[in-house]
C-alpha positions in Angstrom: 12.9 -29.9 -55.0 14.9 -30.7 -51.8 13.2 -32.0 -49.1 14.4 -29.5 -46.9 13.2 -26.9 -48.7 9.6 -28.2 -48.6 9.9 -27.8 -45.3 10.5 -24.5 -45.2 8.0 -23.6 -47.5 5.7 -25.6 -45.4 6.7 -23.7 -42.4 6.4 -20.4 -43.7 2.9 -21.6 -45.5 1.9 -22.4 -41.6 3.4 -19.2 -40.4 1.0 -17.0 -42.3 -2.0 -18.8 -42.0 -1.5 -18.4 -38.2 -1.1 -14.5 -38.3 -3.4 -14.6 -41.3 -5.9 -15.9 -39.1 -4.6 -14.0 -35.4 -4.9 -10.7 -37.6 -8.3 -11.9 -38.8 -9.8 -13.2 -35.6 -8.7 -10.0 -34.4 -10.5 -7.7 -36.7 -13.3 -9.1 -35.8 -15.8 -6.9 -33.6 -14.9 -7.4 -29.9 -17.2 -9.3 -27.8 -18.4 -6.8 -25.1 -18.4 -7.9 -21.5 -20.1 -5.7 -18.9 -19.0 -4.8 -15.4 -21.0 -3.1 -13.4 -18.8 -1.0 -10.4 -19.7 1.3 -7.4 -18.1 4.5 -7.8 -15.5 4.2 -4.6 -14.2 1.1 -6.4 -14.4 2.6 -10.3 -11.3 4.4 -10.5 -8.9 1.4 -10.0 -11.6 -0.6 -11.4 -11.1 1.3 -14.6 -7.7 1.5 -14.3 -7.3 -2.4 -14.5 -10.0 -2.5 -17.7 -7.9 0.0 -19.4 -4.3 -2.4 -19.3 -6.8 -5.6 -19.9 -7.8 -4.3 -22.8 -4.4 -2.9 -24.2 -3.3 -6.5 -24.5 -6.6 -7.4 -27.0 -7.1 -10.4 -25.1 -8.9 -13.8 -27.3 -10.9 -16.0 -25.1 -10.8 -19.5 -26.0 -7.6 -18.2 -28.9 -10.6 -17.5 -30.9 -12.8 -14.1 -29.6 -11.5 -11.2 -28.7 -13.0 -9.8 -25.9 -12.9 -5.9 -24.5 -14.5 -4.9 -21.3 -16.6 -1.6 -20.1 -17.8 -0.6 -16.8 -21.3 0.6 -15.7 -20.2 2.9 -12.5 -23.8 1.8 -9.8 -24.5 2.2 -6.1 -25.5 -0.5 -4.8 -28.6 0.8 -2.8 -29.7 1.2 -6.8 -29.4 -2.2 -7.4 -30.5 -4.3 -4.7 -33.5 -1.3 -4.0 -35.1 -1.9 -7.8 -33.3 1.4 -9.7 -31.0 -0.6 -11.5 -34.1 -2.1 -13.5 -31.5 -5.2 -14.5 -34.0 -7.8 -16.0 -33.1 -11.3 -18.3 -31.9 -9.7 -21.2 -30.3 -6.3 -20.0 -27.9 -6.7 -17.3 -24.3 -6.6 -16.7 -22.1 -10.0 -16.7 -20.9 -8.7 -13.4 -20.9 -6.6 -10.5 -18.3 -5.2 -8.0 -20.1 -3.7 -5.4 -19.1 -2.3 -1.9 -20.4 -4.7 0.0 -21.0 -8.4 0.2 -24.5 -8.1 1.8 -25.5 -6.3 -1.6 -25.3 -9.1 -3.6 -26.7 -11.3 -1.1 -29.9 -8.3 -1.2 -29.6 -8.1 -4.7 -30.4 -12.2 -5.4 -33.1 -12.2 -3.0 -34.9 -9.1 -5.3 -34.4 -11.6 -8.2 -30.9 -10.7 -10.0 -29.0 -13.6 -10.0 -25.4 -13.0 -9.1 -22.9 -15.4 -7.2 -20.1 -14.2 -5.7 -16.5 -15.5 -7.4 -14.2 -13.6 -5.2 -14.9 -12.2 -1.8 -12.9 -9.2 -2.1 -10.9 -7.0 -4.4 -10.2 -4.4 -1.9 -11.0 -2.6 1.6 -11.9 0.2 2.8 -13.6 0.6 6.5 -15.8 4.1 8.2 -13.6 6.7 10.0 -15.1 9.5 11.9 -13.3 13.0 10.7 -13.1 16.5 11.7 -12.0 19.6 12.9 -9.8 19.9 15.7 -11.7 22.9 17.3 -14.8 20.9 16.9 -13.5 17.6 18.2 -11.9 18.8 20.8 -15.4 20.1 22.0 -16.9 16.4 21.1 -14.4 14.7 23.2 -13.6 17.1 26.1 -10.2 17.5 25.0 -9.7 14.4 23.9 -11.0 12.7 27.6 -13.6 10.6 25.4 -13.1 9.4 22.2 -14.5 10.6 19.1 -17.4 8.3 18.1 -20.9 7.7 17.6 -21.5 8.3 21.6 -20.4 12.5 21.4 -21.6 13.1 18.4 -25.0 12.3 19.3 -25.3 13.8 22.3 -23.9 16.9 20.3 -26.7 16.2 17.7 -29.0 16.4 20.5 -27.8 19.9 22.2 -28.1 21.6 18.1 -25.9 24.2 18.3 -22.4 24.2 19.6 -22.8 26.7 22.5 -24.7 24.0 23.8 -21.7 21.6 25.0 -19.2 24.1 25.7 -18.3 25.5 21.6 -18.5 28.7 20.6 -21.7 30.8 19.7 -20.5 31.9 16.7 -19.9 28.4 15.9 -23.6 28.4 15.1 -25.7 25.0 14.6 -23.9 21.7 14.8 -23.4 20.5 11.2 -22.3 16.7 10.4 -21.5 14.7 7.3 -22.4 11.1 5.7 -23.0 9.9 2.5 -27.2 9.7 1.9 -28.9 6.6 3.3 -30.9 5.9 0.7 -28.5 6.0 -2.2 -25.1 5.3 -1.2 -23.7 2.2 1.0 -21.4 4.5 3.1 -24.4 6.7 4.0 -26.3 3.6 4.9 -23.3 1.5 6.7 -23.4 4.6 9.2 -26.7 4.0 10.2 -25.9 0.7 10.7 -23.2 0.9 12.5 -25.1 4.1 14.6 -27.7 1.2 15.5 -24.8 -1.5 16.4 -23.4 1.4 18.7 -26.4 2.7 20.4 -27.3 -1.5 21.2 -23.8 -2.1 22.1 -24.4 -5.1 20.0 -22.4 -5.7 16.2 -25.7 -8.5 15.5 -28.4 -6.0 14.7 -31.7 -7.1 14.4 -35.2 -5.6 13.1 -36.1 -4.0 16.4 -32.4 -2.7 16.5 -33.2 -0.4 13.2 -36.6 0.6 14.3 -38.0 2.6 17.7 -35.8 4.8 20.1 -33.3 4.0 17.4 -35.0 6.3 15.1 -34.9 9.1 17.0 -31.4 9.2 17.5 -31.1 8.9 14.0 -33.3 11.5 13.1 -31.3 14.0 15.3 -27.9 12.8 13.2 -29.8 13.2 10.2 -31.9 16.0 11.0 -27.8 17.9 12.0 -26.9 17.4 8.0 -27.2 20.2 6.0 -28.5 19.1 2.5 -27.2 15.7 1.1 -27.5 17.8 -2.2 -24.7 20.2 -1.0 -22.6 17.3 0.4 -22.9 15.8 -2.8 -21.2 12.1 -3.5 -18.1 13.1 -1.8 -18.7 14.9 1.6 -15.1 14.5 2.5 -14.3 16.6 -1.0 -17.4 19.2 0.2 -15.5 19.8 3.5 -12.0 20.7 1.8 -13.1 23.0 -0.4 -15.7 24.7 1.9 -13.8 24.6 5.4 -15.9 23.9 8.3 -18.5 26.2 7.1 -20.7 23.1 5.5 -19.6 20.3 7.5 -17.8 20.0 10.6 -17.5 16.5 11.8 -18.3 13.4 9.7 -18.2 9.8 9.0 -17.4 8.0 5.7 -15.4 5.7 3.9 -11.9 6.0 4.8 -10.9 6.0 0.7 -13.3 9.3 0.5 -11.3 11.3 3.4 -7.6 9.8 1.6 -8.5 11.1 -1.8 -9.3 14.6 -0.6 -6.8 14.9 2.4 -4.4 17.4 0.8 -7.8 19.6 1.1 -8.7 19.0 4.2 -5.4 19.4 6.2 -4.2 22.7 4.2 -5.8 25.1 6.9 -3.8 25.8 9.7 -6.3 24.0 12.4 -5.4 20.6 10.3 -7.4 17.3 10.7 -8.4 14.6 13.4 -9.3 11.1 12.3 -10.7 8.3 13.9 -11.9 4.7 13.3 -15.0 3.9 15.3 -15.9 0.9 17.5 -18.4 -0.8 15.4 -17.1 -1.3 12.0 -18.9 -1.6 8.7 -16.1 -2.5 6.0 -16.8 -2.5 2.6 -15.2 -5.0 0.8 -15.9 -5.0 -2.8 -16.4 -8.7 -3.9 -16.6 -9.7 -7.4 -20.0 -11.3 -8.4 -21.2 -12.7 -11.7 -24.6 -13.1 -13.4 -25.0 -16.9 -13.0 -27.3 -17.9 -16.0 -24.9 -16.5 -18.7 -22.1 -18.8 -17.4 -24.3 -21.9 -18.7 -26.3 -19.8 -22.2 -22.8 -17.6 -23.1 -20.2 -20.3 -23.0 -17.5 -17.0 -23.7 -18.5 -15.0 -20.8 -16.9 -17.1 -18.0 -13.8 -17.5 -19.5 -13.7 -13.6 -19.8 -14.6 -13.2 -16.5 -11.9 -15.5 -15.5 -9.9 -13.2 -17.2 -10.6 -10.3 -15.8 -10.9 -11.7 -12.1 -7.3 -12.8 -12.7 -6.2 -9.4 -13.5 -8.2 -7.7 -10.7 -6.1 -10.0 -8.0 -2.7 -10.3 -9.3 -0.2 -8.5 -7.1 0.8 -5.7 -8.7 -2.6 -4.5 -9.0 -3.7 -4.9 -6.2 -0.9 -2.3 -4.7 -2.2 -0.2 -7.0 -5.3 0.2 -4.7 -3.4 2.7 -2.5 -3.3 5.0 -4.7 -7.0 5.2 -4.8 -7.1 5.1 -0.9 -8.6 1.9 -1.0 -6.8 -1.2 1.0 -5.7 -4.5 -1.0 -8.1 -7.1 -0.2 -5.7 -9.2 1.9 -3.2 -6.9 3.0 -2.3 -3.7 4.5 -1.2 -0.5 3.3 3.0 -0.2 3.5 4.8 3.2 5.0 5.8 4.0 1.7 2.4 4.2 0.6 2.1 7.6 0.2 -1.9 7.8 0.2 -2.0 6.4 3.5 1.4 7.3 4.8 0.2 11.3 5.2 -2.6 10.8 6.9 -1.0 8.8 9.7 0.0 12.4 11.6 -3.9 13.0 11.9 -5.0 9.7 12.8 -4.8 7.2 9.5 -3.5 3.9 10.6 -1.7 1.7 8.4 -3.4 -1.1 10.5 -6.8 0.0 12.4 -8.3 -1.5 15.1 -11.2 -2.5 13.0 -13.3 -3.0 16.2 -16.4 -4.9 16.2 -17.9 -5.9 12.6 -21.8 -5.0 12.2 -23.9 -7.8 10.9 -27.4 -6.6 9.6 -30.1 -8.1 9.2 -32.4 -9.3 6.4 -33.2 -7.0 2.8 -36.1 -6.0 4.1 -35.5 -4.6 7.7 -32.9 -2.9 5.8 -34.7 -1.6 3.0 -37.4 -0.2 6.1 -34.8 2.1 7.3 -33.5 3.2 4.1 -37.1 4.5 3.1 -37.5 6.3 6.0 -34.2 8.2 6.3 -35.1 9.0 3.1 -38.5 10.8 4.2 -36.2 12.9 7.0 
């Protein structure tokens, strides 16, 4: 036999032993890698996990891997709901805000934060032009935490100059005790009524909770809001929820609802700022025992900062993590007539204070 020709026969040999063994490795069951997500980040969270796992990726050219999401609010984690222990627990988290996973290591679940953020998305007061116009005396005061409490005070809207008919005064957040937006307007209600972004334990507590109790105390039912107040309020008209604040990416998602009545919609972004900022945090002891995981994680954090998704997080109304949202975002692009702005004046940025100062005014706004 030629020598050439035992090469070829060589090659080709080589040749199917490698897709011999690629088709093997890859009929194989997948190793299944965890991600835990907080529902105003799972959509494009999801999104990404779907095209990761089109391409069947192998870690190491030898595993394949495919990844699932747990959707989990944070308050669920870092207040004990999750009941994450040693040996059940995700291999990592995205949650809304960086404080979370600071709170959730200090309550014993190990995570360590790989990537500060994957995306953006700040508070932004919202309402009714009837009713904000009432709020801010024609627009002579802006609309923020200031008027709306002295409006929660008064109770009905006949009080400060609305109409009787109006009835009661009825405002919107996400619930304290359960959801990061509900809770990152209390503390950003605190950082407002201080006129100080550094809150501290006496900041959360006293004459504070009052005022807090009259905001809370204006809120319908947080079971009638549901999840998505902003989605409540489009459906229903103003006769649920007039004015409200929440995550900008909540009033984005349901703005065709909310501007489709002829009175339309007024936005805007308050002067203390709670941002949520969705970092990506992994469960530290598994990178040492599970020699596969971080490789995978790798992976996926790769994936969940490369460019082009990351301007898919528009379409989700949620802001890339180092940039801002483009004209020719469409998402963002239709709001900007009722007071979106491609780039906010972000204002002052609240800094809380420990877990457990925290945690205090989560347990009582859940008693209200």
């Amino acid at each position: 036999m030629r020598r050439g020709s035992i090469f070829v026969i060589l090659f080709a040999l080589l040749a199917a032993a490698i897709v011999g063994a690629s088709q093997f490795l890859r009929a194989q069951p997948a190793l299944e890698v965890r991600i835990a997500v907080d529902p105003l980040i799972a959509g494009w969270a999801e999104a990404v996990i779907r095209d990761v796992n089109a391409t069947q990726p192998l870690i190491n050219s030898t595993r394949r891997v495919q990844f699932v999401t747990i959707v989990i609010d944070d308050p669920d984690v870092w207040g004990g709901r999750a009941n994450w222990t040693p040996t059940n627990h995700p291999d990592a988290w995205i949650p809304s805000a960086s404080l979370s996973v600071g709170y959730a290591s200090s309550e014993g679940l190990p995570f360590t934060t790989s990537q500060d953020s994957l995306a953006r998305t700040p508070l932004v007061w919202g309402g009714y032009p009837s009713r904000v116009n009432i709020l801010t005396e024609n627009g002579a005061q802006p609309l923020d935490f200031g008027a709306v409490r002295r409006a929660a005070e008064a109770g009905r809207w006949d009080q400060i100059g609305g109409q009787a008919a109006w009835g009661f005064i009825d405002l919107g957040l996400q619930q304290p005790s359960r959801k990061m937006g509900g809770l990152a307007v209390l503390l950003t209600g605190a950082a407002d009524l201080a006129e100080n972004p550094q809150l501290t334990a006496s900041d959360l507590s006293g004459s504070y909770r009052t005022v807090a109790a009259g905001l809370l105390n204006s809120v319908v039912n947080f079971n009638t809001l549901g999840a998505d107040p902003a989605r409540t309020m489009a459906s229903s008209y103003d006769s649920t929820v007039e004015v409200a604040l929440l995550p900008e990416s909540l009033w984005l998602n349901n703005l065709p609802g909310l501007v489709r009545h002829e009175q339309g919609f007024v936005f805007n972004y308050p002067a203390y700022q709670f941002v949520l900022t969705f970092p990506f945090a992994r469960w530290t002891p598994d990178l040492n025992t599970a020699p596969e995981i971080a490789p995978a994680l790798d992976l996926l954090q790769s994936w969940l900062t490369r460019a082009d998704q990351q301007a898919r997080l528009t379409e989700f109304g949620l802001r890339p993590a180092a940039t801002e949202p483009a004209v020719t975002d469409e998402t963002f692009s239709l709001g900007i007539p009722y007071g979106i702005a491609l780039t906010p004046n972000y204002g002052q940025a609240v800094v809380p204070p420990s877990r457990g100062d925290v945690q205090g005014i989560v347990e009582w706004a859940a008693q209200q």
